[in-house]
C-alpha positions in Angstrom: 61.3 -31.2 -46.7 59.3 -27.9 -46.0 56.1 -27.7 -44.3 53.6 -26.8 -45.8 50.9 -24.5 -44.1 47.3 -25.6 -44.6 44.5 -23.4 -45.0 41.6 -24.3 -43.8 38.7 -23.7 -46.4 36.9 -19.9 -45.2 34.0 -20.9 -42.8 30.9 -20.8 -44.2 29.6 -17.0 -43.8 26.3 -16.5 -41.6 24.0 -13.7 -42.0 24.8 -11.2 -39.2 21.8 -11.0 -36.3 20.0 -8.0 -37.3 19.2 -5.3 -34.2 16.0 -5.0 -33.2 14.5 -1.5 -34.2 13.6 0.7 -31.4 10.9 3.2 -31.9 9.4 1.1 -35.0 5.6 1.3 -33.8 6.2 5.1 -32.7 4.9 6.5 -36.1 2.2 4.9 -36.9 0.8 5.8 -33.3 1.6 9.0 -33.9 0.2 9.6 -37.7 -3.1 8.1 -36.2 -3.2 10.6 -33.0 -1.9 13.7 -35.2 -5.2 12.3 -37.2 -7.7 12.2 -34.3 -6.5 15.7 -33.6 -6.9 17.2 -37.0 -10.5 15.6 -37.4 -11.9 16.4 -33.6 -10.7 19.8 -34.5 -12.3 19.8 -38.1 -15.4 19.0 -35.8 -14.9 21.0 -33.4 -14.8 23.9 -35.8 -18.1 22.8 -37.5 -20.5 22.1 -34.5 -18.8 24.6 -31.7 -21.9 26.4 -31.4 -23.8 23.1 -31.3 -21.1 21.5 -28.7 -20.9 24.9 -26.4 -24.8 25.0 -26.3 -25.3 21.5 -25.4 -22.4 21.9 -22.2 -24.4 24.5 -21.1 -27.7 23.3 -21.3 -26.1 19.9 -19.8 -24.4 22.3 -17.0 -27.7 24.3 -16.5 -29.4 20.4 -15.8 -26.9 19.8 -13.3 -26.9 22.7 -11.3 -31.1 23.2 -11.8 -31.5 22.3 -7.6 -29.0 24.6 -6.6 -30.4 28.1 -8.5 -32.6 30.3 -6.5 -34.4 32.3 -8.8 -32.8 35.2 -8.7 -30.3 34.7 -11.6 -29.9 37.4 -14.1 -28.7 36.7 -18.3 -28.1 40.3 -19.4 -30.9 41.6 -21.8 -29.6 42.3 -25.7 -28.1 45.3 -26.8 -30.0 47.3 -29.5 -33.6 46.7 -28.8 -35.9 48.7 -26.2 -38.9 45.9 -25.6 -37.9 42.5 -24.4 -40.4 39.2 -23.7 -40.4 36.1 -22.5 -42.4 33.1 -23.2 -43.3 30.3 -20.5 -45.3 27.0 -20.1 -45.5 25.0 -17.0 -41.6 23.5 -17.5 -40.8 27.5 -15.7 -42.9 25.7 -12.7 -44.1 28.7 -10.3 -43.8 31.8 -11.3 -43.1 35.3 -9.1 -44.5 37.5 -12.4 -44.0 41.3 -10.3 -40.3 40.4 -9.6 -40.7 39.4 -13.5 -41.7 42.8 -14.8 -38.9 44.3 -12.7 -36.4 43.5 -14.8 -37.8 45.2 -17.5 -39.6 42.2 -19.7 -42.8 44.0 -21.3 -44.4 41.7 -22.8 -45.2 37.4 -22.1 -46.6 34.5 -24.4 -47.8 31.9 -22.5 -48.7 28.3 -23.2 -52.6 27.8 -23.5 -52.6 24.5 -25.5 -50.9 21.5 -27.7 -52.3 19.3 -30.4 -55.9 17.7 -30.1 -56.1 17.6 -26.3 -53.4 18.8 -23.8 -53.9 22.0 -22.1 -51.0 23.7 -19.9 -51.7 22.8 -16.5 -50.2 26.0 -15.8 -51.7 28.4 -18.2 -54.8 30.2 -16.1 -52.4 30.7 -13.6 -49.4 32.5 -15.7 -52.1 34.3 -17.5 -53.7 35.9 -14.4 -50.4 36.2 -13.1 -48.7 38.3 -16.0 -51.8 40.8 -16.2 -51.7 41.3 -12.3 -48.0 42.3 -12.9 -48.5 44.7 -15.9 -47.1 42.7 -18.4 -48.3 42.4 -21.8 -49.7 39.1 -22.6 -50.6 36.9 -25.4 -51.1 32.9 -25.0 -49.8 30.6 -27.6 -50.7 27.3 -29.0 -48.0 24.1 -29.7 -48.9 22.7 -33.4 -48.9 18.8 -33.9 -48.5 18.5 -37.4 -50.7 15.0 -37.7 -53.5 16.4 -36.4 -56.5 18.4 -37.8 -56.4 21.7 -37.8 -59.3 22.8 -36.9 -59.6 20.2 -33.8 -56.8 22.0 -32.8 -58.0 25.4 -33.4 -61.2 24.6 -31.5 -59.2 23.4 -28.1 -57.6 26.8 -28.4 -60.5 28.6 -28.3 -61.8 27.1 -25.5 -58.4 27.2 -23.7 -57.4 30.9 -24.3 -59.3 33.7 -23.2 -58.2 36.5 -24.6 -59.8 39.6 -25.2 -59.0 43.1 -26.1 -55.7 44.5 -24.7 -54.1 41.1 -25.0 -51.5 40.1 -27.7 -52.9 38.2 -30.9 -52.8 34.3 -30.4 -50.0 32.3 -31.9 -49.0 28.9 -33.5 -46.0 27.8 -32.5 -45.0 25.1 -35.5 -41.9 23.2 -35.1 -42.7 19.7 -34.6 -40.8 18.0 -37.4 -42.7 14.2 -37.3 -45.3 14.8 -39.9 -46.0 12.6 -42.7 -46.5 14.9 -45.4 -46.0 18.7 -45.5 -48.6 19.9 -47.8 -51.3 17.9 -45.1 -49.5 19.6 -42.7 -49.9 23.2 -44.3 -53.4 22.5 -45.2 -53.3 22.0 -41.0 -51.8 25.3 -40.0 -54.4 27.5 -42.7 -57.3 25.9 -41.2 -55.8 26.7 -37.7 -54.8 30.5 -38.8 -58.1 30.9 -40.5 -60.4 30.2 -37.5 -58.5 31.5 -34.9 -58.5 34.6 -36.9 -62.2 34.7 -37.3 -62.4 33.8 -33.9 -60.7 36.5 -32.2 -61.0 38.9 -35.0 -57.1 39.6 -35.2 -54.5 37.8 -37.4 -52.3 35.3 -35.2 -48.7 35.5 -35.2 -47.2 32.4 -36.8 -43.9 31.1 -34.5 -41.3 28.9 -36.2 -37.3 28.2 -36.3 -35.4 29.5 -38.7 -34.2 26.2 -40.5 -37.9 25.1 -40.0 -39.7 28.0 -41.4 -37.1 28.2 -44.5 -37.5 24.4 -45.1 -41.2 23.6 -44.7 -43.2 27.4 -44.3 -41.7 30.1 -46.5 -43.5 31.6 -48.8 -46.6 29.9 -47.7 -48.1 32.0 -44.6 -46.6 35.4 -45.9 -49.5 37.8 -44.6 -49.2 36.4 -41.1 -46.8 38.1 -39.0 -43.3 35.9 -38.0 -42.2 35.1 -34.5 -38.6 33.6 -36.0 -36.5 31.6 -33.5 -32.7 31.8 -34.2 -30.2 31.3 -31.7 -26.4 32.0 -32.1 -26.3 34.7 -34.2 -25.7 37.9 -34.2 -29.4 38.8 -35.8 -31.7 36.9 -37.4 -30.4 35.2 -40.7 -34.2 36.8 -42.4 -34.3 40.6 -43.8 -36.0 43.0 -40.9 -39.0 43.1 -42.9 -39.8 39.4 -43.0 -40.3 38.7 -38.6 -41.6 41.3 -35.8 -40.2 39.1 -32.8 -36.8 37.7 -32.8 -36.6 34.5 -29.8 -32.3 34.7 -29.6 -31.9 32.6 -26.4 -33.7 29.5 -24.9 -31.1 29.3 -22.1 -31.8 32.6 -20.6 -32.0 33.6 -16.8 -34.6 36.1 -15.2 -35.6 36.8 -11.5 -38.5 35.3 -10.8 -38.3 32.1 -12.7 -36.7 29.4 -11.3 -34.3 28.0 -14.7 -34.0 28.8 -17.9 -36.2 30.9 -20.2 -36.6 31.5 -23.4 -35.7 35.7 -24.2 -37.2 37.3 -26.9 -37.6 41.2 -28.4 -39.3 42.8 -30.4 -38.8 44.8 -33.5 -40.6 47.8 -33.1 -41.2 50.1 -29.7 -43.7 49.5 -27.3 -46.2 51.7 -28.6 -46.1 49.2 -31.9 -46.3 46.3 -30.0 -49.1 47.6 -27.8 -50.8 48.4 -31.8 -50.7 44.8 -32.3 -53.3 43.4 -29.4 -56.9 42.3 -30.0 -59.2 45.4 -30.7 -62.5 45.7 -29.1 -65.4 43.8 -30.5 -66.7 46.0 -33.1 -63.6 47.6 -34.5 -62.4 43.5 -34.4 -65.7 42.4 -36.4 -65.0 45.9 -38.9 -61.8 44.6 -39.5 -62.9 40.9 -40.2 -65.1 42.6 -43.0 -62.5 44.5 -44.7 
């Protein structure tokens, strides 16, 4: 008889192992870096001026103890009368080695709010007129204040006089609870501080400040606009008379930074601005 072959009944089939994937978490990690990138340089592009300004000013901190006064930032191009204003954060001042480097004119910190004067003011002030240097002393608004307390500890903080630059308010404080109180504040200050001396003050502000809380307000007083990183202020000409384009600035004779300024006109304009004498002040009070 033949034989018969058996076949066995085909084994049950079982899923083949599956291979591990390599690489599997490689592009997630990648879509989120090539994200972190795109959006820190999204930032980066935004705030660069913001970012380069505060390395340097964090720079400048760290390498205060090692200056030695005799650093040097290059004066801007394109204007012929350059200033500098200073409070007692410039510490001791060598005001000759100052006017050296050709800065003609100085506003110096007299007083802030309701009760603080500059420790260092009669000092700078004597100082800078010793040296030649055109002075003018300046006033730091606190918006919550009254205006004419603050006007009143001017007064008896500044003594100016004829030959010196008009007096200014310097308004940039932005903690204030309500801006029509606080511009009610700064006429009351600019009104007797004008009668006072008999010239109109110069009104200081920033540029973002002034366009947000002051324009259009103190028109007939003349601007002192602060605006940094630019190329010129972002106002027409005919709108400021000083233009403050660097609070980072180096001079000989000040140990740190200092705030660089110019002004508009020539020096024979800017010398047109100071305080008259007494009678051609009260004549022009009158008119």
């Amino acid at each position: 008889m033949p034989r018969v072959r058996r076949v066995s009944a085909p084994a049950a089939r079982r899923p083949a192992p599956r291979r591990a994937v390599r690489g599997g978490w490689r592009r997630p990690v990648l879509l989120t870096l090539l994200l972190l990138v795109l959006g820190a340089g999204l930032f980066y592009g935004y705030y660069r001026r913001q970012l380069h300004r505060y390395a340097r000013r964090a720079w400048a901190s760290l390498s205060a103890e090692y200056l030695t006064g005799r650093e040097k930032t290059p004066l801007l191009d394109g204007y012929s009368v350059h200033g500098i204003d200073v409070s007692s954060y410039q510490g001791s001042i060598d005001w000759d080695e100052v006017a050296r480097h050709r800065v003609r004119f100085a506003f110096i910190k007299a007083s802030e709010g309701v009760s603080l004067r500059d420790r260092r003011f009669a000092r700078n002030w004597r100082g800078a007129k010793r040296a030649g240097i055109c002075r003018g002393a300046y006033h730091f608004f606190q918006p919550n204040y009254d205006g004419a307390q603050q006007a009143n500890l001017f007064t008896r903080t500044a003594d100016l006089g004829p030959g010196d630059l008009p007096p200014v308010l310097d308004v940039e404080a932005p903690e204030f609870h309500d801006v029509a109180v606080m511009r009610q504040h700064i006429a009351t200050w600019l009104r007797l501080v004008e009668r006072h001396y008999g010239v109109r003050p110069i009104l200081y502000s920033n540029y973002s400040f002034y366009r947000r809380y002051l324009a259009g307000h103190f028109d007939k007083y003349p601007l002192w606009l602060a605006h940094y990183e630019v190329e010129r202020p972002a106002l027409a000409r005919e709108k400021w008379i000083i233009w403050q384009h660097s609070d980072e600035a180096y001079i000989p004779g000040i140990r740190g930074t200092v705030d660089f300024n110019v002004y508009q006109g020539s020096y024979a304009n800017l010398l047109a601005l100071r305080i008259p004498p007494r009678k051609t002040a009260a004549a022009n009070l009158r008119d």
